[in-house]
PDBQT receptor file of N, H, CA, C and O in Angstrom, charges set to zero:
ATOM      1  N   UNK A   1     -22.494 -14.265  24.402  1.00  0.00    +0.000 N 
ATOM      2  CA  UNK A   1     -21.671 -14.576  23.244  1.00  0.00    +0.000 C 
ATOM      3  C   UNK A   1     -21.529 -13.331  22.369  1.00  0.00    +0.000 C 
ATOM      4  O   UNK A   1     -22.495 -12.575  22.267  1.00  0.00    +0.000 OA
ATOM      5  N   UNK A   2     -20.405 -13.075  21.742  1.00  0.00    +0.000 N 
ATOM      6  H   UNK A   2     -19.620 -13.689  21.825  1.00  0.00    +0.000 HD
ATOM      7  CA  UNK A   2     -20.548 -11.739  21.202  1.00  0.00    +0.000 C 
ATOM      8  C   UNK A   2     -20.114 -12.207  19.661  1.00  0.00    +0.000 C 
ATOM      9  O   UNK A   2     -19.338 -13.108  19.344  1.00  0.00    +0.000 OA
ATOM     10  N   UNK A   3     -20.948 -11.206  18.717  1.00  0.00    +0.000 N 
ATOM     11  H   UNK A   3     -21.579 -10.474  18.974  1.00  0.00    +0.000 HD
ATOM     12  CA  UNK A   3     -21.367 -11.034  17.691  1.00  0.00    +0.000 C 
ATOM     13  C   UNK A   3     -20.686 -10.843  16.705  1.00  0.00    +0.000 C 
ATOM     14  O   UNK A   3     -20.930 -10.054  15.791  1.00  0.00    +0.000 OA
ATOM     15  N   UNK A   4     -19.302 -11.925  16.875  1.00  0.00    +0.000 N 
ATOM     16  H   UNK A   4     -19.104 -12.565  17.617  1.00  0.00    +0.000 HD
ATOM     17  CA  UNK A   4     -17.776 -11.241  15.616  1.00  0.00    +0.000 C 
ATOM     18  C   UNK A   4     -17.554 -12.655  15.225  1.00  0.00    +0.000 C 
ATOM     19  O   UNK A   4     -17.472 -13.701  15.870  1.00  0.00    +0.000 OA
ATOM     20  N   UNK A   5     -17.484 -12.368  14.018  1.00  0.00    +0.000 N 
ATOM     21  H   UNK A   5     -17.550 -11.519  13.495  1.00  0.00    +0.000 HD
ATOM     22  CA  UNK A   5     -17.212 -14.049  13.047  1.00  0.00    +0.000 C 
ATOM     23  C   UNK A   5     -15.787 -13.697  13.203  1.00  0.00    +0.000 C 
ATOM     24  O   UNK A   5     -15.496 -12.644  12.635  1.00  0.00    +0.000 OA
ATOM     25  N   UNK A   6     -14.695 -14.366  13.898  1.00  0.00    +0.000 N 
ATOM     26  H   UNK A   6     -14.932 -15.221  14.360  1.00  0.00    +0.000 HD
ATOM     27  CA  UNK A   6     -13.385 -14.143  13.880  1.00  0.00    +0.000 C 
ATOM     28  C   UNK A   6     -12.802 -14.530  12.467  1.00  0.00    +0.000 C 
ATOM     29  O   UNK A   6     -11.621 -14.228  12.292  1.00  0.00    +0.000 OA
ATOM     30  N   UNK A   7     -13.526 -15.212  11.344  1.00  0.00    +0.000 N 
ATOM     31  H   UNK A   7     -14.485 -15.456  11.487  1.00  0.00    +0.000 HD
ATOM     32  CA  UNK A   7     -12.762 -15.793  10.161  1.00  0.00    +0.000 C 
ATOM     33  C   UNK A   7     -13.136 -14.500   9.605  1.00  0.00    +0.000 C 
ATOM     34  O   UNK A   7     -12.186 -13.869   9.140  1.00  0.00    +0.000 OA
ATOM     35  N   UNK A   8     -14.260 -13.956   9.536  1.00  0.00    +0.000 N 
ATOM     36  H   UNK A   8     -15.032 -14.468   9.913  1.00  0.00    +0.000 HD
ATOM     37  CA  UNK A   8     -14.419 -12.659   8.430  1.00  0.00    +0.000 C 
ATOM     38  C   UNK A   8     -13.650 -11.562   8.985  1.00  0.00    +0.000 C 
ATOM     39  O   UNK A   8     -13.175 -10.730   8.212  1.00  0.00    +0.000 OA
ATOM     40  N   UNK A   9     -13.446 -11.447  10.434  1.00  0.00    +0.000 N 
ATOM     41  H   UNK A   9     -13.832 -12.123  11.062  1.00  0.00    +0.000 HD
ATOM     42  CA  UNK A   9     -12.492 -10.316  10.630  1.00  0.00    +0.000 C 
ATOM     43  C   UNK A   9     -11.354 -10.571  10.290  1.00  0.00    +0.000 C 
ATOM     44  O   UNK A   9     -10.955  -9.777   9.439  1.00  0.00    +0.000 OA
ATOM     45  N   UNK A  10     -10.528 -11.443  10.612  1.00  0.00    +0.000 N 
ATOM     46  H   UNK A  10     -10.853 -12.088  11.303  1.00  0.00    +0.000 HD
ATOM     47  CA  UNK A  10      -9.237 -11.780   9.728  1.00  0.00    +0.000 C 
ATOM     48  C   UNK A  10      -9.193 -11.416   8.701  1.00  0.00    +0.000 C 
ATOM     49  O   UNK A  10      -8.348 -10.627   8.278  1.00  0.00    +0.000 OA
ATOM     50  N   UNK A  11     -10.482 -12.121   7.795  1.00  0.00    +0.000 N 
ATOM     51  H   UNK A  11     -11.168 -12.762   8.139  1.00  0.00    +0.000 HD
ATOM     52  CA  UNK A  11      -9.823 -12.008   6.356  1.00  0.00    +0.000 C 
ATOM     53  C   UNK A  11      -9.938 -10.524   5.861  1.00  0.00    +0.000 C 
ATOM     54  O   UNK A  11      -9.274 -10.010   4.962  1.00  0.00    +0.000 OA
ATOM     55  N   UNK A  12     -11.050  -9.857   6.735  1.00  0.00    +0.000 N 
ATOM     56  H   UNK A  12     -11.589 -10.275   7.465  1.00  0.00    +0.000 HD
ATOM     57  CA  UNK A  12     -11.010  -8.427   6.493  1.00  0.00    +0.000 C 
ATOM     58  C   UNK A  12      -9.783  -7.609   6.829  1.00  0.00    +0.000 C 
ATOM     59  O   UNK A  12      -9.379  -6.759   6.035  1.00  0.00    +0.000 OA
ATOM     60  N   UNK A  13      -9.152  -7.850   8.033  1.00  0.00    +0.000 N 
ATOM     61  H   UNK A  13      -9.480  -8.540   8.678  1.00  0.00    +0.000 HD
ATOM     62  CA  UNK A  13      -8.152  -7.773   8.688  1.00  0.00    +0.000 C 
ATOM     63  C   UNK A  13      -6.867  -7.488   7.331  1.00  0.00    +0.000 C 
ATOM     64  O   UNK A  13      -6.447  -6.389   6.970  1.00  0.00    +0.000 OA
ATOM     65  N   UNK A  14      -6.505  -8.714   6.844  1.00  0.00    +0.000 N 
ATOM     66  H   UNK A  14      -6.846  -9.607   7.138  1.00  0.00    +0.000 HD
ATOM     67  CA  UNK A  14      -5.592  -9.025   5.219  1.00  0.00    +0.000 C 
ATOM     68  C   UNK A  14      -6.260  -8.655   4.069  1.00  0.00    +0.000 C 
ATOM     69  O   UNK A  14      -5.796  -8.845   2.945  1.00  0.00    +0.000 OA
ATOM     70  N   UNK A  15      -7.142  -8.226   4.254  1.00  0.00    +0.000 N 
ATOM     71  H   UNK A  15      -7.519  -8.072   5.167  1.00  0.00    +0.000 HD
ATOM     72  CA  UNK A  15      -7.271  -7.412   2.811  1.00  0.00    +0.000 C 
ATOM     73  C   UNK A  15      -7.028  -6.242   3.270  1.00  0.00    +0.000 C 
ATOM     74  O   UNK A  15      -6.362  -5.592   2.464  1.00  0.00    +0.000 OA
ATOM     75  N   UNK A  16      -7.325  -5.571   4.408  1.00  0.00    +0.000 N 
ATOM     76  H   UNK A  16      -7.866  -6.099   5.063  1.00  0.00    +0.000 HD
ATOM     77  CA  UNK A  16      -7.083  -4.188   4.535  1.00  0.00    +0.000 C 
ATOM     78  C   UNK A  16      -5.324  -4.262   3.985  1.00  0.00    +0.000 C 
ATOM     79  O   UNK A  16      -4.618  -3.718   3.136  1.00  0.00    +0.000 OA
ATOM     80  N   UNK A  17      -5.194  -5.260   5.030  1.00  0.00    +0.000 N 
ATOM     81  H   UNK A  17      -5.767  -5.703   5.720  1.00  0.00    +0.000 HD
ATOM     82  CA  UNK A  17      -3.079  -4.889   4.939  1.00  0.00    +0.000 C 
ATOM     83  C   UNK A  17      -2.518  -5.030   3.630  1.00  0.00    +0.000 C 
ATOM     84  O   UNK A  17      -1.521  -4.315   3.532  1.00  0.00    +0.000 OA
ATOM     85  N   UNK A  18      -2.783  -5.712   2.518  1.00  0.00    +0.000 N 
ATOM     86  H   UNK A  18      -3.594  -6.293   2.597  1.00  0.00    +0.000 HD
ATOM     87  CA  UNK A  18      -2.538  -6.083   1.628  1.00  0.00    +0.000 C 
ATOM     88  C   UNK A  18      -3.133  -4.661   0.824  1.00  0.00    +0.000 C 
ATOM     89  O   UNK A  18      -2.286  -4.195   0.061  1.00  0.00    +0.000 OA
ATOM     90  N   UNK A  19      -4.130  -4.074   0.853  1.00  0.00    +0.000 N 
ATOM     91  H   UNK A  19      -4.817  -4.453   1.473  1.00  0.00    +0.000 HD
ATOM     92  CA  UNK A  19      -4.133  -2.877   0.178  1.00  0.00    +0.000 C 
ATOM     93  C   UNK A  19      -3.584  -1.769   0.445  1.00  0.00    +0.000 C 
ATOM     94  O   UNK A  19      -3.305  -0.955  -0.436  1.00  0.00    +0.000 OA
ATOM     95  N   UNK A  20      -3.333  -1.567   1.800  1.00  0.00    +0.000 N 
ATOM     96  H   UNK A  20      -3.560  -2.228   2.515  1.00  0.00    +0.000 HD
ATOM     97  CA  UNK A  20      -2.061  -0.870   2.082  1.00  0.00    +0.000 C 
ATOM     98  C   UNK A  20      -0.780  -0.796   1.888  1.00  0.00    +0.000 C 
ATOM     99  O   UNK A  20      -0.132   0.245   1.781  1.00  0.00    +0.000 OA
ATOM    100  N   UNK A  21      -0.278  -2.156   1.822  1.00  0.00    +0.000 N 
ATOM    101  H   UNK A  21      -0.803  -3.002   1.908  1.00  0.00    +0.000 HD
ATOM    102  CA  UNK A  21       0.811  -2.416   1.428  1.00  0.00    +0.000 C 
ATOM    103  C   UNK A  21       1.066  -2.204  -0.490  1.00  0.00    +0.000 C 
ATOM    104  O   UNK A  21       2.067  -1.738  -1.034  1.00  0.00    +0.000 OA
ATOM    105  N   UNK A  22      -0.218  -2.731  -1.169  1.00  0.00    +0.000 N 
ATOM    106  H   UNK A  22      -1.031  -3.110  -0.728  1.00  0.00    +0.000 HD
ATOM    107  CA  UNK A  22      -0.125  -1.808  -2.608  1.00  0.00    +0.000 C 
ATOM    108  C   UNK A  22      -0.114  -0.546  -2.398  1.00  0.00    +0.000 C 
ATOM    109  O   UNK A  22       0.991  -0.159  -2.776  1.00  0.00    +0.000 OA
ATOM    110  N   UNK A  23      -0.733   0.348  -1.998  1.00  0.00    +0.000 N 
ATOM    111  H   UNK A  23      -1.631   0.033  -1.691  1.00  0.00    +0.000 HD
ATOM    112  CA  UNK A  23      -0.671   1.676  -2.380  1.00  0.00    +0.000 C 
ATOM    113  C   UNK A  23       0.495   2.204  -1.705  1.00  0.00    +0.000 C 
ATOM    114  O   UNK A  23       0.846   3.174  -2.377  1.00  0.00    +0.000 OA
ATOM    115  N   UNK A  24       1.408   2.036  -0.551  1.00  0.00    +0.000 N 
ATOM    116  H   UNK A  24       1.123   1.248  -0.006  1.00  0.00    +0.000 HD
ATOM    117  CA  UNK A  24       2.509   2.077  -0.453  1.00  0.00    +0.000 C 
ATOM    118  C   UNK A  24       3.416   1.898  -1.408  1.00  0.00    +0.000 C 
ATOM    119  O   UNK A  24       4.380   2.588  -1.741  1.00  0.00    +0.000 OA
ATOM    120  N   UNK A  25       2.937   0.746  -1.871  1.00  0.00    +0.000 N 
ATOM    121  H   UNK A  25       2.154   0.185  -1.601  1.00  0.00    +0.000 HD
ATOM    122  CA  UNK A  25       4.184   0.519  -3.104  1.00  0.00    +0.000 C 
ATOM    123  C   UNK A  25       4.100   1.486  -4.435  1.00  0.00    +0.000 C 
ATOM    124  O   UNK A  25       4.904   1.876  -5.281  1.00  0.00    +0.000 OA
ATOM    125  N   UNK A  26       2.755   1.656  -4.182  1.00  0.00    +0.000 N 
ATOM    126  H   UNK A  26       2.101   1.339  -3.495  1.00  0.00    +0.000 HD
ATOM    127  CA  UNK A  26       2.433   2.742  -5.890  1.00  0.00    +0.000 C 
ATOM    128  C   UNK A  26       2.835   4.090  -5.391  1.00  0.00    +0.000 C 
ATOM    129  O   UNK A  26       3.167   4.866  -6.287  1.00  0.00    +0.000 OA
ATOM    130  N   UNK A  27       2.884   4.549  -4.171  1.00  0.00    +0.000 N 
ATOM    131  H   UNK A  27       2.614   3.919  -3.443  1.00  0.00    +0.000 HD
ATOM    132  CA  UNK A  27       3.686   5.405  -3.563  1.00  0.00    +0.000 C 
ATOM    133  C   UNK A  27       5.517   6.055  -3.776  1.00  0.00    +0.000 C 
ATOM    134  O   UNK A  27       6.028   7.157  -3.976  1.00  0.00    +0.000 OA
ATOM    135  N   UNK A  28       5.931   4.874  -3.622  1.00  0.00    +0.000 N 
ATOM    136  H   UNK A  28       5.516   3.979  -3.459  1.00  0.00    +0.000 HD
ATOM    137  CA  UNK A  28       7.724   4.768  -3.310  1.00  0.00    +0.000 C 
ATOM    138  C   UNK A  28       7.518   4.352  -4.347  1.00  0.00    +0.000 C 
ATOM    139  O   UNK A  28       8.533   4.064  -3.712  1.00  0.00    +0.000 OA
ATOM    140  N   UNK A  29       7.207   3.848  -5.676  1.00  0.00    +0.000 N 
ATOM    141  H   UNK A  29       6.382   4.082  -6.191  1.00  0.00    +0.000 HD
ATOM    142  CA  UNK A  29       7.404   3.703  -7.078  1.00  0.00    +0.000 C 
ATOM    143  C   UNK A  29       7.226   5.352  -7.882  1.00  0.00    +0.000 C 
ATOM    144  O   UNK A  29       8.232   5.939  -8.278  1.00  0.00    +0.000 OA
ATOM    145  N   UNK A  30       5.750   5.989  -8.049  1.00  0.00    +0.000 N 
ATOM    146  H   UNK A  30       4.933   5.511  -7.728  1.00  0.00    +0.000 HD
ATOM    147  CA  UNK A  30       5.875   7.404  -7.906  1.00  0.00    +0.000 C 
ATOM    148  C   UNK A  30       7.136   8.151  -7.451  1.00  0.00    +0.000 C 
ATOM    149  O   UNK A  30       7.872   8.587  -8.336  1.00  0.00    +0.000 OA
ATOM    150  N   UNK A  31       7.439   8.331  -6.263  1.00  0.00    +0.000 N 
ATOM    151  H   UNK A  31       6.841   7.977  -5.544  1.00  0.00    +0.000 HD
ATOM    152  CA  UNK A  31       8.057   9.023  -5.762  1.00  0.00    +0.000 C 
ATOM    153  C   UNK A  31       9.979   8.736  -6.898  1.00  0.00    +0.000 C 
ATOM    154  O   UNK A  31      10.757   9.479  -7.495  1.00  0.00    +0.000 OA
ATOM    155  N   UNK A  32       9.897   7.445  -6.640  1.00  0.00    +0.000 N 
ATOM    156  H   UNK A  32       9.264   6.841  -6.155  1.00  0.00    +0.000 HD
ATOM    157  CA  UNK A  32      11.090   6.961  -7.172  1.00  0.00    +0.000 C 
ATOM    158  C   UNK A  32      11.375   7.493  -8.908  1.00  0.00    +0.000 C 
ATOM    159  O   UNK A  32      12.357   7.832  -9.570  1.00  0.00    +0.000 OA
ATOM    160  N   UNK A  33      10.440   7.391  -9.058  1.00  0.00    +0.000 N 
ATOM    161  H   UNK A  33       9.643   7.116  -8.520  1.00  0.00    +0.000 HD
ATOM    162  CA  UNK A  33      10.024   8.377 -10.728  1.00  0.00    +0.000 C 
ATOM    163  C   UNK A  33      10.420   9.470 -10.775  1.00  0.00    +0.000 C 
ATOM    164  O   UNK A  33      11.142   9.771 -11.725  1.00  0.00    +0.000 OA
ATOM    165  N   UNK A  34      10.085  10.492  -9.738  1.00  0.00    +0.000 N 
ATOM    166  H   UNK A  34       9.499  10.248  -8.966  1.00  0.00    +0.000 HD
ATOM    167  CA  UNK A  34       9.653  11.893  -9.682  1.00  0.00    +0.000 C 
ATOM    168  C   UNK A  34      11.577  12.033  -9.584  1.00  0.00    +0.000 C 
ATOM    169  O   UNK A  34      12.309  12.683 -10.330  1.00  0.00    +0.000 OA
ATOM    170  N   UNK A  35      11.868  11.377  -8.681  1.00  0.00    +0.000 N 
ATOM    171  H   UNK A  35      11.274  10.849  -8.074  1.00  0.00    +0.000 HD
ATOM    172  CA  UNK A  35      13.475  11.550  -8.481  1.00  0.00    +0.000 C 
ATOM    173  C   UNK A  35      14.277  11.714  -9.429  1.00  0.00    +0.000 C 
ATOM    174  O   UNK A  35      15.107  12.601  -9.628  1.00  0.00    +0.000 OA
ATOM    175  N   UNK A  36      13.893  10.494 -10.222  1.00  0.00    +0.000 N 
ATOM    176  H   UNK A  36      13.219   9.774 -10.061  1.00  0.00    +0.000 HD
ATOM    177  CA  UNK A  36      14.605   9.814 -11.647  1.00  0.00    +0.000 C 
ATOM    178  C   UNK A  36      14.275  11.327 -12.174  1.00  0.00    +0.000 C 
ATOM    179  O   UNK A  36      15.177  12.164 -12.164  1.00  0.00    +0.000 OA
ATOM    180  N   UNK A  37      12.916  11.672 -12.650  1.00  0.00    +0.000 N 
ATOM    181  H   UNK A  37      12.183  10.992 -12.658  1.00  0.00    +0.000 HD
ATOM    182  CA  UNK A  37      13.174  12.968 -13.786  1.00  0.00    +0.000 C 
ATOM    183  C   UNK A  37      13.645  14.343 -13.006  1.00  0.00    +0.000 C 
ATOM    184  O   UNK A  37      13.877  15.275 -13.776  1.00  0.00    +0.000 OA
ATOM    185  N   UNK A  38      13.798  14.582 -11.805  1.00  0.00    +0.000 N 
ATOM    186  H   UNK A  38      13.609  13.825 -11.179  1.00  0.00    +0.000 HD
ATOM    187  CA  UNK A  38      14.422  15.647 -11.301  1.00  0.00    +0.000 C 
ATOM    188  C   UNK A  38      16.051  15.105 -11.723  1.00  0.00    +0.000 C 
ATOM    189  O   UNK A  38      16.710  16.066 -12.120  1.00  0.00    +0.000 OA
ATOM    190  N   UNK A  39      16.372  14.574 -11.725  1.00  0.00    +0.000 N 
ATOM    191  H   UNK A  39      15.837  13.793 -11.403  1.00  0.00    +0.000 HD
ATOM    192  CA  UNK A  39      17.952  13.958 -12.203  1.00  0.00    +0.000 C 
ATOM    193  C   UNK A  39      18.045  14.264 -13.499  1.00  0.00    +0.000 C 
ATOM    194  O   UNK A  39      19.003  14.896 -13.943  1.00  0.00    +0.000 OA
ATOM    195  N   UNK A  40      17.235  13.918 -14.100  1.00  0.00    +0.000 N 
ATOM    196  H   UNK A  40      16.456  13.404 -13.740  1.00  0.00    +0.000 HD
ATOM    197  CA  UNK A  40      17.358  13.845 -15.728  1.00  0.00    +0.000 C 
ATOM    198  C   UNK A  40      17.563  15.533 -16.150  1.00  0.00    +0.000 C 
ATOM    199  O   UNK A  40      18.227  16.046 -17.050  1.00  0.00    +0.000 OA
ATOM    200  N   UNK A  41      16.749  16.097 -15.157  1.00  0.00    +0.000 N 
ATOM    201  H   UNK A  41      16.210  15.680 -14.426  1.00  0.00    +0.000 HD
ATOM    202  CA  UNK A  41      16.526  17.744 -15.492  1.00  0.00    +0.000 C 
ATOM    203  C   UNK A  41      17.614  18.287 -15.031  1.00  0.00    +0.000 C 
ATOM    204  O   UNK A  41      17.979  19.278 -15.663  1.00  0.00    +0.000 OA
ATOM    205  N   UNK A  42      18.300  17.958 -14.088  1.00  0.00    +0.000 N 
ATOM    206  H   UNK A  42      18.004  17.152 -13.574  1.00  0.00    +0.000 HD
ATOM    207  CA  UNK A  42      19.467  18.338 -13.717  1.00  0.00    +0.000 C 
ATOM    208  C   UNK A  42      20.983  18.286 -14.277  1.00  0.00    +0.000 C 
ATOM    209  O   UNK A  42      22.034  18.894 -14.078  1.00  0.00    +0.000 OA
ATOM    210  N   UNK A  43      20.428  17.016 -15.245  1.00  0.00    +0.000 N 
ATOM    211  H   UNK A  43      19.574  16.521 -15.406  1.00  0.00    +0.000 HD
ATOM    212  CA  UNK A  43      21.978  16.694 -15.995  1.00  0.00    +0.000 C 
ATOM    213  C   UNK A  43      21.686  17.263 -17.756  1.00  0.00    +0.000 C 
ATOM    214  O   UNK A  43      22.589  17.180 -18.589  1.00  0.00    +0.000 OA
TER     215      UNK A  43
């Protein structure tokens, strides 16, 4: 029998993805910023 609680890997599983998927987003939000004031500097 091998030694993996399949419910705790899952849920470990969705928290990983779910924190990835935030810092992605705090990513392309940043980035989306940085754009905005290169525009602003430009006009």
């Amino acid at each position: 029998m091998p030694d993996i609680d399949l419910g705790t890997q899952m849920a470990d599983l969705i928290m990983a993805q779910r924190g990835y998927q935030a810092n992605a987003a705090v990513v392309d939000r940043a980035k989306d910023s940085y754009q905005a004031a290169l525009e602003i500097g430009r006009n």
